[in-house]
N, C-alpha and C positions, 0 to 999 in steps of 0.2 A: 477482498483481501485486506488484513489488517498486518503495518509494517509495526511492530510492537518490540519490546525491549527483554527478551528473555535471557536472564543469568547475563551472560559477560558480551552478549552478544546480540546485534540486532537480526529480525528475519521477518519475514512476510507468512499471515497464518492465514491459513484458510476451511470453514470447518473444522478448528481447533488442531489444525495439520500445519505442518510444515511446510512452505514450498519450494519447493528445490531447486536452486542455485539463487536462494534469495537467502542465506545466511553471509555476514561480514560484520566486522567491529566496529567502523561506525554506522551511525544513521544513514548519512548522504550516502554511501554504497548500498546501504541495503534500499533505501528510495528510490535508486539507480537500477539495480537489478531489478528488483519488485517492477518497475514502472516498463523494463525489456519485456516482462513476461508475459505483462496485461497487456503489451500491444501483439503480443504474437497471439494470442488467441482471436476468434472471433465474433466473437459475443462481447461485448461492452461488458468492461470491470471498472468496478466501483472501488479505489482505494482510500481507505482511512490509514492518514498516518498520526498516530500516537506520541505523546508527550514519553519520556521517561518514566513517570510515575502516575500517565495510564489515560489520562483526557485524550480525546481527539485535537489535536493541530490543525489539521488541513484535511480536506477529502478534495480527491482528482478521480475525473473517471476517462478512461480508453476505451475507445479513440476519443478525442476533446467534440468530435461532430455529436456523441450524446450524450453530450453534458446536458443537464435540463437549465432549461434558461430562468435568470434572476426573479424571485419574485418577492410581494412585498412580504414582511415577516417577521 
């Protein structure tokens, strides 16, 4: 899932999809929601959250147990 910056409003895309109950007007809600949704599922998700103007920021992934561990790089 990507939380990205579309028109006036942020949302979480997935598949070039919307995902649903991941729209709000700021960021931090929409990271908020996006981040409720990736832990209800069960499969481990991969979230990139997005600058305004389109770079990656931060990637987190659900549940934090498969996060891959640091390496060098």
């Amino acid at each position: 899932m990507d939380v990205v910056k579309k028109g006036n409003e942020w949302v979480a895309q997935s598949g070039g999809r919307t995902v649903p109950g991941t729209r709000a007007d700021r960021k931090v809600d929409a990271v908020r929601q996006t981040a409720e949704v990736a832990k209800s599922r069960r499969d481990p998700v991969s979230v990139k959250i997005h600058l305004e103007r389109g770079p990656i920021q931060e990637e987190r992934t659900y549940p934090r147990s498969a996060d891959p561990r640091g390496s060098k790089g």
